[in-house]
C-alpha positions as YAML, in Angstrom:
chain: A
units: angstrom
residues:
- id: 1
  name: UNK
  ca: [112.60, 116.02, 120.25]
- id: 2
  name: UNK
  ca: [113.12, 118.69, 118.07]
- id: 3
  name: UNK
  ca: [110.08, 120.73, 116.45]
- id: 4
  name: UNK
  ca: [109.54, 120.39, 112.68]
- id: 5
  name: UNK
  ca: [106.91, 120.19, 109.90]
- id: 6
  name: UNK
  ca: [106.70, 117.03, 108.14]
- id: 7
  name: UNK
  ca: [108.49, 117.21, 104.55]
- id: 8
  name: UNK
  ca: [106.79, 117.00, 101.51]
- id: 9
  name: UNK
  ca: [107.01, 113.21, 101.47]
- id: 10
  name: UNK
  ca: [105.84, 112.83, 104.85]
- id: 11
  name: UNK
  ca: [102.81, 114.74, 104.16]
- id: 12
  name: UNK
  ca: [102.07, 112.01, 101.37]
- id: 13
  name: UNK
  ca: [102.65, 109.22, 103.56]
- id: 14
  name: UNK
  ca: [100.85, 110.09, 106.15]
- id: 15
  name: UNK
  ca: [97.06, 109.96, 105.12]
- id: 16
  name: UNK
  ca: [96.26, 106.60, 105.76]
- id: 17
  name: UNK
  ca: [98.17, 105.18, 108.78]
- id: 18
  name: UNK
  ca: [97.76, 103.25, 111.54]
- id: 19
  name: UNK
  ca: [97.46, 105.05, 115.18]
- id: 20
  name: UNK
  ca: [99.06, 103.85, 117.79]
- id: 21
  name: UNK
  ca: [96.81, 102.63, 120.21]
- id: 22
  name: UNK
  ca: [95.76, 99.74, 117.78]
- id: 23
  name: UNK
  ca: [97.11, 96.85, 118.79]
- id: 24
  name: UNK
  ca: [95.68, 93.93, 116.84]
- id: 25
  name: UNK
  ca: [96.66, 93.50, 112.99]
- id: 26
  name: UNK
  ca: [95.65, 90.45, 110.43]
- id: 27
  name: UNK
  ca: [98.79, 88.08, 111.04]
- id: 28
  name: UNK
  ca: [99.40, 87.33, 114.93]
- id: 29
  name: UNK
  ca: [102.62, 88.17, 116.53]
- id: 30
  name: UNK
  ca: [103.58, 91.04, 114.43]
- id: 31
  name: UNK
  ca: [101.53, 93.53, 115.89]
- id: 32
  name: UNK
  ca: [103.35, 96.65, 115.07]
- id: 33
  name: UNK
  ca: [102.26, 100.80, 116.07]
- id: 34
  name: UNK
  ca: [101.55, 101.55, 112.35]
- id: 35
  name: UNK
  ca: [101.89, 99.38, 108.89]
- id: 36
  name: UNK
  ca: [102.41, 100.05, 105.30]
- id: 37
  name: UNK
  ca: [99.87, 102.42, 103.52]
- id: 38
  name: UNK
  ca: [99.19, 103.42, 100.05]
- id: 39
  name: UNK
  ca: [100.95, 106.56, 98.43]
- id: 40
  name: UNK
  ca: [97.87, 109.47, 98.80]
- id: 41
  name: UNK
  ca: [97.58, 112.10, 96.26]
- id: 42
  name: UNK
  ca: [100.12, 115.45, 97.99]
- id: 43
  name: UNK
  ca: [98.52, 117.83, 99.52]
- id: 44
  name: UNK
  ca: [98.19, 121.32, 98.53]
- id: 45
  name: UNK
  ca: [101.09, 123.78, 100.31]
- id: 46
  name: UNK
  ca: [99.43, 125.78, 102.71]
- id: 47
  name: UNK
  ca: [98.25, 129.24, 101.73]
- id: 48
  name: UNK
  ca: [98.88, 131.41, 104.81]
- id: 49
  name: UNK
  ca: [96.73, 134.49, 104.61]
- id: 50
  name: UNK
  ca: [97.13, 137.65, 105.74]
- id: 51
  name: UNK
  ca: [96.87, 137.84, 110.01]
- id: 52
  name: UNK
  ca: [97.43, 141.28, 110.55]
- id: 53
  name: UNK
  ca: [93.73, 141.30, 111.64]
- id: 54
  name: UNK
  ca: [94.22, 138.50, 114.17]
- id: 55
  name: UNK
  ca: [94.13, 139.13, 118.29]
- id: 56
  name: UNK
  ca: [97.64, 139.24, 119.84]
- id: 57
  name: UNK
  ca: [96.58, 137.01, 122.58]
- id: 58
  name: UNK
  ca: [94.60, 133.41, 122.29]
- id: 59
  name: UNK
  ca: [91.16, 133.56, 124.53]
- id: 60
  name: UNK
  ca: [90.38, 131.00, 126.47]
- id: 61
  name: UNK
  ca: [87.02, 131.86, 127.94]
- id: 62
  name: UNK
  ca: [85.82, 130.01, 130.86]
- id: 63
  name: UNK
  ca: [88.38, 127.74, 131.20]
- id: 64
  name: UNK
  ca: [90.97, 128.36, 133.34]
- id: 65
  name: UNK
  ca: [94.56, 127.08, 132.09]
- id: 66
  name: UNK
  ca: [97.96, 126.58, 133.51]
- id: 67
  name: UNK
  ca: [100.49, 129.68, 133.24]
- id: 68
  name: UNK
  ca: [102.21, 127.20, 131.17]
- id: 69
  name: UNK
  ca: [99.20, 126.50, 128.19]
- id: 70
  name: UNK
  ca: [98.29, 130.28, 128.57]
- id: 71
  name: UNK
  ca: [102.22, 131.51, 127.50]
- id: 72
  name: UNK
  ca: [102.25, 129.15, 125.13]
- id: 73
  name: UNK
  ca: [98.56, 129.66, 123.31]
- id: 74
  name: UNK
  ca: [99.61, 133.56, 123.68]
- id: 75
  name: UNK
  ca: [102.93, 133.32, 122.46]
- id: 76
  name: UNK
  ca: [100.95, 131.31, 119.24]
- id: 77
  name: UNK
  ca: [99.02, 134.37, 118.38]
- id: 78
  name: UNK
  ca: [101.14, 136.61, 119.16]
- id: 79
  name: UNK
  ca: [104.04, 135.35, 116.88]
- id: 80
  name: UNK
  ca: [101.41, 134.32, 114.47]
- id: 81
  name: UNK
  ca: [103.56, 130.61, 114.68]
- id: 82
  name: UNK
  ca: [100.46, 128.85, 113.51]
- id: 83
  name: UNK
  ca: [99.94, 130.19, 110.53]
- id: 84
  name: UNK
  ca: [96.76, 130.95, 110.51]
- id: 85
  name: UNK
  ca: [95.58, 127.49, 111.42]
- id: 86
  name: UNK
  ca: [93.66, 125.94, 114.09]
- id: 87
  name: UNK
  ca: [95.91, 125.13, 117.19]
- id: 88
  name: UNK
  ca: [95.76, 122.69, 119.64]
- id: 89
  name: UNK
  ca: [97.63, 122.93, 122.74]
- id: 90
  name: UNK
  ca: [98.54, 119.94, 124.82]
- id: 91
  name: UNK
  ca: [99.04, 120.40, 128.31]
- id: 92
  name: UNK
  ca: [100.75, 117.32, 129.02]
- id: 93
  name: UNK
  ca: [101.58, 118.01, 133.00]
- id: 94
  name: UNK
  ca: [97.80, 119.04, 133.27]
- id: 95
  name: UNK
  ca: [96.38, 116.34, 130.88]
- id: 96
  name: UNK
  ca: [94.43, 118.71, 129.21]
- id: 97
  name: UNK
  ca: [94.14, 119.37, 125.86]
- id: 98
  name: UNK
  ca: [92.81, 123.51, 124.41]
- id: 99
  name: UNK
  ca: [91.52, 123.28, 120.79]
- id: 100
  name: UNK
  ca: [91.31, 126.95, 119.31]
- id: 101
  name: UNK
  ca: [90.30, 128.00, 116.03]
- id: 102
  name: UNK
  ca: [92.39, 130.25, 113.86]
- id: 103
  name: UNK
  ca: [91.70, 133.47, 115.49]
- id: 104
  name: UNK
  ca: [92.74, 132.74, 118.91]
- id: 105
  name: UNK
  ca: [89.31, 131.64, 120.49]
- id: 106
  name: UNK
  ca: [88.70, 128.55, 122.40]
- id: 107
  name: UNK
  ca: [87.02, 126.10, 120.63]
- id: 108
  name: UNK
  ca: [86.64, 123.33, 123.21]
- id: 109
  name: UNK
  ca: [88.88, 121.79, 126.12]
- id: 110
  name: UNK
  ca: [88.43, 118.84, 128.21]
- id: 111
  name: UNK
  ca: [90.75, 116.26, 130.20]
- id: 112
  name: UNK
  ca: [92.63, 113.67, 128.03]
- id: 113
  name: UNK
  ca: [94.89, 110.18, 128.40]
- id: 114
  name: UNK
  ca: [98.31, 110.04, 127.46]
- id: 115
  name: UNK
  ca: [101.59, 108.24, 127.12]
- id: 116
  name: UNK
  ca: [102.21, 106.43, 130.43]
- id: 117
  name: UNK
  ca: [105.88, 107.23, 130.70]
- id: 118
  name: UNK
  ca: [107.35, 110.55, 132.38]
- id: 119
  name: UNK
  ca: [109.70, 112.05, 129.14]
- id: 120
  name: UNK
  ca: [109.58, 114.72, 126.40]
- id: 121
  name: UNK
  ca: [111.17, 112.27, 123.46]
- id: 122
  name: UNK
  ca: [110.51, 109.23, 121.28]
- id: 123
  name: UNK
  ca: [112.68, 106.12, 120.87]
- id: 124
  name: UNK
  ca: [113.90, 106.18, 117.68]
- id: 125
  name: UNK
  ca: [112.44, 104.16, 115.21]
- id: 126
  name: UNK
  ca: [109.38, 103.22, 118.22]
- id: 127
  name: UNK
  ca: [106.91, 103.65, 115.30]
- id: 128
  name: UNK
  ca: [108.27, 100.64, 113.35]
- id: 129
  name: UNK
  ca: [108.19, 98.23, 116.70]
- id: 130
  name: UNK
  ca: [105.92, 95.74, 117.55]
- id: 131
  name: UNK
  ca: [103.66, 96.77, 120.27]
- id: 132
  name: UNK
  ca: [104.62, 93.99, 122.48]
- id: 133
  name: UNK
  ca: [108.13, 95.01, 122.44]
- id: 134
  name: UNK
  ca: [107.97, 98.74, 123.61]
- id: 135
  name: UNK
  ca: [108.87, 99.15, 127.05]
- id: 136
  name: UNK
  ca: [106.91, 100.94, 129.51]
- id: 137
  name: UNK
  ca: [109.35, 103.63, 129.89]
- id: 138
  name: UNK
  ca: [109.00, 104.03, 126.11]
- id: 139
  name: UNK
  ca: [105.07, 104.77, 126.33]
- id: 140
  name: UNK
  ca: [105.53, 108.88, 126.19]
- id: 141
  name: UNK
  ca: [103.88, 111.28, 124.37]
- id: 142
  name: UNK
  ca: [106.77, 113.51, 123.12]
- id: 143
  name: UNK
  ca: [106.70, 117.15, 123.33]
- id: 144
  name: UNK
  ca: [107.14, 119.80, 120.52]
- id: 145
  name: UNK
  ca: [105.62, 121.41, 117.58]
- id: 146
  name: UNK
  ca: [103.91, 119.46, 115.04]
- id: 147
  name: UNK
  ca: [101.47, 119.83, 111.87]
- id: 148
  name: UNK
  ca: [99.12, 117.95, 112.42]
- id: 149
  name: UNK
  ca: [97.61, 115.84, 109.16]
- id: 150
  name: UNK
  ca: [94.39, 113.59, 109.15]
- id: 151
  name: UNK
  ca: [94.56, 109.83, 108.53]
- id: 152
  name: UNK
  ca: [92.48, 106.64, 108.56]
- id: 153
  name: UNK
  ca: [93.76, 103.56, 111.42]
- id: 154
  name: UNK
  ca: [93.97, 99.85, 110.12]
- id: 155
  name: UNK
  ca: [90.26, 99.51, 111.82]
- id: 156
  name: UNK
  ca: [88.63, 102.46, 109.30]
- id: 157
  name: UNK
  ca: [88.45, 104.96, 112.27]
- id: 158
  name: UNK
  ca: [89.65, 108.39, 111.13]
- id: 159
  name: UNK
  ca: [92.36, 109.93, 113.32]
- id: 160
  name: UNK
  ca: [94.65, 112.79, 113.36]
- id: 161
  name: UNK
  ca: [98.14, 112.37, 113.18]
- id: 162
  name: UNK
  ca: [100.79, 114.01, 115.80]
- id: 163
  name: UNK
  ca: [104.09, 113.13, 115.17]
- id: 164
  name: UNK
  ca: [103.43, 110.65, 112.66]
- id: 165
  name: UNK
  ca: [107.23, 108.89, 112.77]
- id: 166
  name: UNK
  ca: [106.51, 108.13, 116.25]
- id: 167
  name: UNK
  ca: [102.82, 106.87, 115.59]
- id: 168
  name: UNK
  ca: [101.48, 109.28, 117.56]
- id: 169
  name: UNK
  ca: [97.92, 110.54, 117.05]
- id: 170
  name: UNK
  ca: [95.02, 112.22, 118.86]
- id: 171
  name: UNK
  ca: [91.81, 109.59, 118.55]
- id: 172
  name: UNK
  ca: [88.86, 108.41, 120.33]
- id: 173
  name: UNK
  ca: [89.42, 107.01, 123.64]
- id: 174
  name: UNK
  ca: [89.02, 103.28, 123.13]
- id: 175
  name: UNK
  ca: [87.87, 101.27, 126.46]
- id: 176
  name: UNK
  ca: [88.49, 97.89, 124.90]
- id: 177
  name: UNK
  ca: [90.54, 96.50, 127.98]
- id: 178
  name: UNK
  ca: [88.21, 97.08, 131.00]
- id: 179
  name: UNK
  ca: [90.74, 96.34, 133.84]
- id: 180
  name: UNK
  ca: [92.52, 99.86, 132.11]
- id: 181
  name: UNK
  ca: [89.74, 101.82, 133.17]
- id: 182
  name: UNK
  ca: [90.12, 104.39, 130.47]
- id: 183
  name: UNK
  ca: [86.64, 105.87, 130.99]
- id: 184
  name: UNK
  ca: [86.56, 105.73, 134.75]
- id: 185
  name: UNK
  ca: [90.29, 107.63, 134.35]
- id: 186
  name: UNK
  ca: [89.23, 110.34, 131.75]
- id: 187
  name: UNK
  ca: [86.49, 111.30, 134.34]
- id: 188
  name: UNK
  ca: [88.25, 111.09, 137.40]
- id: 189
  name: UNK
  ca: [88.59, 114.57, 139.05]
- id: 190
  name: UNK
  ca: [92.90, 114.33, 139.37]
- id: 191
  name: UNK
  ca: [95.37, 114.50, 136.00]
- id: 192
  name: UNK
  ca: [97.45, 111.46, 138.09]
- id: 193
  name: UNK
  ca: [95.70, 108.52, 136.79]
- id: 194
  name: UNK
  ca: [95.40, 109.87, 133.17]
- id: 195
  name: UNK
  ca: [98.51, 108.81, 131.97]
- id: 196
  name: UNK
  ca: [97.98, 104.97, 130.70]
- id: 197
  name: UNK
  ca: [98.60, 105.33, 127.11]
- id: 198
  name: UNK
  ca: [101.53, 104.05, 124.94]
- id: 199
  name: UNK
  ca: [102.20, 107.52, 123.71]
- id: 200
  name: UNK
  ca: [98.99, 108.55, 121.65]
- id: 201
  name: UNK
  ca: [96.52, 111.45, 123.06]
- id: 202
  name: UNK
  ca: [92.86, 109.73, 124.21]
- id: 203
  name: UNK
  ca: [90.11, 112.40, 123.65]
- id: 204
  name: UNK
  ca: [86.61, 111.29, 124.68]
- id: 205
  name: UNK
  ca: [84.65, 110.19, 122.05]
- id: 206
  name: UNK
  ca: [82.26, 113.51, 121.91]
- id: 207
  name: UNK
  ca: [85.37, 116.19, 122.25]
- id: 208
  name: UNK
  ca: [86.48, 113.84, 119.01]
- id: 209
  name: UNK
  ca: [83.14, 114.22, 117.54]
- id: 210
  name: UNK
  ca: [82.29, 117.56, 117.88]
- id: 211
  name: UNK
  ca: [85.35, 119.59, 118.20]
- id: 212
  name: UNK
  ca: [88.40, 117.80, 117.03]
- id: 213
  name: UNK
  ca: [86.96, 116.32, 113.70]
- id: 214
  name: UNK
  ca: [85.21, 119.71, 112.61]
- id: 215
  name: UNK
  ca: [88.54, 121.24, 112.98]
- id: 216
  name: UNK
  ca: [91.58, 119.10, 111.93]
- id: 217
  name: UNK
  ca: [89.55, 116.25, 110.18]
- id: 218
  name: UNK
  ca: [90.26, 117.74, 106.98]
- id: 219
  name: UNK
  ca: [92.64, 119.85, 107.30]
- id: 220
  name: UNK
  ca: [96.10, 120.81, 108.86]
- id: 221
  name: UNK
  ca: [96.30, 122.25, 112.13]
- id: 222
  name: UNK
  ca: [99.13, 123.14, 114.83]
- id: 223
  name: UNK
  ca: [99.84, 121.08, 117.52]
- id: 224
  name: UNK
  ca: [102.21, 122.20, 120.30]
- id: 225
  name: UNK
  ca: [102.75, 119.18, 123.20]
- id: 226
  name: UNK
  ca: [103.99, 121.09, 125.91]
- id: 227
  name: UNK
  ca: [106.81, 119.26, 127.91]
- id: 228
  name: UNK
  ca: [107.19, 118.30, 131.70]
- id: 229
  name: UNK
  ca: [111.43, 117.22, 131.70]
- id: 230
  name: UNK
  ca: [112.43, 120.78, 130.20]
- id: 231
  name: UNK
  ca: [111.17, 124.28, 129.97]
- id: 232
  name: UNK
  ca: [109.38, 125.59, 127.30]
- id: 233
  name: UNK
  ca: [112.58, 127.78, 125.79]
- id: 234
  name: UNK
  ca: [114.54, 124.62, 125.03]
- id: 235
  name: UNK
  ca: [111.82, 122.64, 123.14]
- id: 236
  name: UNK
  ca: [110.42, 125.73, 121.13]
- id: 237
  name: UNK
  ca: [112.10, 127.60, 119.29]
- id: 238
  name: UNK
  ca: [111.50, 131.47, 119.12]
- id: 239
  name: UNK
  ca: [109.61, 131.06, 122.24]
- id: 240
  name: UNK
  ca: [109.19, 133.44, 124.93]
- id: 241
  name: UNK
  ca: [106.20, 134.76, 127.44]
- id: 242
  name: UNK
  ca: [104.20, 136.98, 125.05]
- id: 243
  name: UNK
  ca: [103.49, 140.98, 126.36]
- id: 244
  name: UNK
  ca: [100.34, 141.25, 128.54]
- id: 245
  name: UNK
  ca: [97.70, 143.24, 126.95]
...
C-alpha cells in the first residue's frame, strides 16, 4: 500500500465512522466494516511549527525495541516526517505498538492484536464488504504511513482511525467472543498468538485510556505500520537508517 495523507474530503468523512472490529449493525445480514456517516465540519490544516529545537533521535526509555521500530522512530525525528505531531509506531512483526509525543519521547508501549493474515496491503474496496464475506487471508493490517484522525464507531465508542478506506483503526480490545481469547492473547508472553484480528490494531483498554486517547483523541497524529513482506525502503518513502548520535 502506498503511504499518503488523507485528502481534504477524507478528513471530513472520516469523524464519525465505524471501526472495524464491529461486527453487528441494526438490519441483520448486512453487517458491513464501516457504514454511512454524517458530513463533520473540516478540520483545520495543520500548522506545523518550527522543529529546529526538536532531538534528532526518538527516545525510547526503558523499553527495548526491535532494530526495525528504533530506525524507523529515529528516522521520524530525524527527518522531522511527522510534523511535529505525536507518532505512533506499529511494530507489526513484534506486535507492539510505541506511542511518542511530539518531541521524540516515549509516551507509552505495550503488546497489541492485529490483523490475522501475514501481508502488508488491503483488498481493495475491503472497507465497503460485509464482514462475513472477508476472507481470512484478507484480515491484515496494512503497512505504511498514515494520519491518523479520531472518530466515533456505530456503538458510541470513540476510536482512532488508521487507514480509514480500509476501516482500519486502533480501539479498545473488545473480548466479546470468549473462545477468541483476546485477553488471555494480549497477555501471553509470545507476539505468535497476537494476531486474531480482521485488520484493526487491539490496544488494551488502559494503554487506550491513558495514553492513546490523551494523545490522538483529539487530534491528528502519525502513524507508521511497519511491514513484515517488504523492507522498510520500499513502503516508505525518503526512508533510510538515521546517523547514530
Amino acid at each position: 500500500m502506498s503511504s499518503r495523507e488523507p485528502s481534504q474530503l477524507d478528513a471530513i468523512l472520516k469523524g464519525l465512522g465505524m471501526g472495524c472490529a464491529a461486527i453487528a449493525l441494526i438490519l441483520p445480514g448486512q453487517v458491513t466494516s464501516r457504514q454511512a456517516r454524517p458530513l463533520l465540519a473540516a478540520p483545520a490544516a495543520v500548522t506545523v511549527p518550527s522543529l529546529e529545537h526538536l532531538p534528532r533521535v526518538a527516545d525510547f526509555a526503558q523499553e527495548a525495541p526491535s532494530d526495525e521500530a528504533r530506525e524507523m522512530a529515529n528516522w521520524v525525528m530525524h527527518s522531522r516526517d511527522h510534523l511535529g505531531m505525536p507518532f505512533v509506531i506499529v511494530d507489526k512483526p513484534h506486535v507492539r505498538v510505541f506511542v511518542f509525543k511530539p518531541d521524540g519521547s516515549l509516551d507509552g508501549a505495550t503488546p497489541a492484536l492485529m490483523g490475522s493474515a501475514v501481508g502488508d496491503d488491503s483488498v481493495e474496496g475491503i472497507g465497503e464488504r460485509e464482514m462475513s464475506a472477508i476472507a481470512p487471508h484478507e484480515r491484515t493490517t496494512p503497512a505504511g504511513r498514515f494520519v491518523s484522525q479520531p472518530g466515533i464507531n456505530s456503538f458510541g465508542e470513540d476510536i482512532v482511525w488508521v487507514d480509514y478506506e480500509a476501516a482500519v483503526s486502533m480501539h479498545r480490545v473488545r473480548a466479546k467472543e470468549p473462545r477468541e481469547r483476546r485477553l488471555e492473547r494480549l497477555a501471553s508472553a509470545t507476539p505468535e498468538d497476537n494476531r486474531i484480528s480482521f485488520g484493526c490494531i487491539n490496544l488494551p483498554v488502559a494503554f487506550y485510556e491513558e495514553v492513546v486517547k490523551p494523545a490522538l483523541g483529539s487530534r491528528r497524529g502519525v502513524i507508521y505500520v511497519l511491514p513484515e513482506t517488504r523492507p522498510l525502503q520500499a513502503v516508505f518513502q525518503g526512508f533510510r537508517p538515521a546517523p547514530r548520535s
